[in-house]
Structures are given as C-alpha cells and as structure tokens.
C-alpha positions as CSV (number, residue, x, y, z in Angstrom):
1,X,-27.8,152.1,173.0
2,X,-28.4,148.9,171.4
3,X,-27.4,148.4,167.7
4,X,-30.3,149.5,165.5
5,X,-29.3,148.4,161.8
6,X,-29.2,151.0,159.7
7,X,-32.2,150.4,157.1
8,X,-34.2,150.1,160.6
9,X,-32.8,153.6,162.0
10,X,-33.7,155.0,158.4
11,X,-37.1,154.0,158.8
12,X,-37.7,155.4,161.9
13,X,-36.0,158.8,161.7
14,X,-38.8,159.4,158.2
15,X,-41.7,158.1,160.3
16,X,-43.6,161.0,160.9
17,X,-44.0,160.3,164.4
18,X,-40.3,161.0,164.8
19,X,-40.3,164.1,163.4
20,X,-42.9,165.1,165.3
21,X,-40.9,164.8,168.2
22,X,-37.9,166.2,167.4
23,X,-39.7,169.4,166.9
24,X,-41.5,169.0,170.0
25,X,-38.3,168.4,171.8
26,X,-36.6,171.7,169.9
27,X,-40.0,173.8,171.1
28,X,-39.5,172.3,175.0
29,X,-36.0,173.1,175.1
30,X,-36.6,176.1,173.3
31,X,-39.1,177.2,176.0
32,X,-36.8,175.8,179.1
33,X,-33.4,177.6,177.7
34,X,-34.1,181.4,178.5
35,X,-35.6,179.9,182.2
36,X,-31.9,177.5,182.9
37,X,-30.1,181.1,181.4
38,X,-32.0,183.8,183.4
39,X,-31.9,181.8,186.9
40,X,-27.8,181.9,187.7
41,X,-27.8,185.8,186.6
42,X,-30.9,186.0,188.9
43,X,-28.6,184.1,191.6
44,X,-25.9,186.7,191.3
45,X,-28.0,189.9,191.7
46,X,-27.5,190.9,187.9
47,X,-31.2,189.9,187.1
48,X,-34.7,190.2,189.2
49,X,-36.3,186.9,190.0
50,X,-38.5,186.1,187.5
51,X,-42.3,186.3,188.9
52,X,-43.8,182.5,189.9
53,X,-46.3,182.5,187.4
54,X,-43.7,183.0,184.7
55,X,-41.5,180.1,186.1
56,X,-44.3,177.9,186.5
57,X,-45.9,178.7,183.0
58,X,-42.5,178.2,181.2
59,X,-41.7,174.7,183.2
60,X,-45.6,173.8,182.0
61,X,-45.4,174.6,178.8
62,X,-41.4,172.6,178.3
63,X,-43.0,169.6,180.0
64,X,-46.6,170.1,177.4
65,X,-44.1,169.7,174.7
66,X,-41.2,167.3,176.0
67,X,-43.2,164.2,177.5
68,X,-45.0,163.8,174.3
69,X,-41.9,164.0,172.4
70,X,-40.8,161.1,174.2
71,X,-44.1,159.0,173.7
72,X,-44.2,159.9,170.1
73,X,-40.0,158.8,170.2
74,X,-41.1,155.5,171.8
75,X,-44.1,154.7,169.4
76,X,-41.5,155.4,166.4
77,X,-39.5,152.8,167.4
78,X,-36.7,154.4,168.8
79,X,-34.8,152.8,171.6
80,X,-35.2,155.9,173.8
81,X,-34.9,153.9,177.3
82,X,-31.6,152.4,176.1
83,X,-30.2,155.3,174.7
84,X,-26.8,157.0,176.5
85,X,-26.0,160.8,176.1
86,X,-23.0,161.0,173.5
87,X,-22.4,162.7,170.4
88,X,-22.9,160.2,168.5
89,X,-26.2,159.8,169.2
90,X,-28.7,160.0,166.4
91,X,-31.6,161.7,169.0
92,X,-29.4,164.2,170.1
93,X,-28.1,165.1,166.8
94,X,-31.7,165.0,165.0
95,X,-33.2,167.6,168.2
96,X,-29.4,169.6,168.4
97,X,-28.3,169.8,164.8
98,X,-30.8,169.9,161.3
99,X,-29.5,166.4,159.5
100,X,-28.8,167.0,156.4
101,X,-31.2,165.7,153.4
C-alpha cells in the first residue's frame, strides 16, 4: 500500500463514505460466512446441500453489499487497488475489528 500520511488516513476513515462501506463490507461477509462454513460440512456428508436458490440468493445478496463497499472505499479516498492483505492494514482492521474511538 502506498504511504498515506496520517492526517490524510484520519480524514478518510471519518468520511462518511468510509464508514458506509465498512458496514457494507461487515453485512457481505456476514451474509457469505454461513455459505464458505456450511459447504465443506456439505462436502463431507455431515450437512445436506443447501438448495440453489439459497446459494444463489446468499452470493447475490454478499455481492449487493460488497461491490458498493468498494466504490464507496474508492470515492473516500482510500487506496483500495494498492492495498496488500496484512494485519496491519487499516481496511482490514476497520471491517474485522471495531477501532476504538
């Protein structure tokens, strides 16, 4: 990710925008995660496939809530093509963890 300074990163994690997003991201994932969980026990007999409809309506309703979250990251300001997955990363600590105040 390229060096943001910090007065500029402070800016855009108060836009509104950006929180938007991150709560848009939370409700994707949040939509997604019983989908990723139920598949593998599904996989391994333990579970019954979930119906189509019900795979298709959760994957519709992650990407309804996802893809704007990265347009409304990207109008904040927020580097979000440069960005590399590490835990240091103030994206995934804003969607993965509450900041503190």
């Amino acid at each position: 990710m390229s060096k943001i300074e910090d007065g500029a990163l402070l800016r855009i994690r108060q836009s509104p925008g950006y929180r938007t997003a991150v709560w848009l991201m939370r409700a994707g994932i949040l939509v997604l995660l019983p989908m990723v969980g139920w598949m593998p026990l599904s996989l391994l007999g333990l579970a019954p496939l979930p119906s189509d409809t019900v795979f298709l309506a959760a994957w519709t309703v992650a990407s309804l809530a996802i893809v704007p979250a990265w347009v409304l990251f990207h109008r904040s300001g927020f580097p979000i093509w440069e960005v590399k997955l590490s835990f240091d990363n103030p994206i995934l600590r804003d969607v993965f963890w509450r900041r503190p105040r």
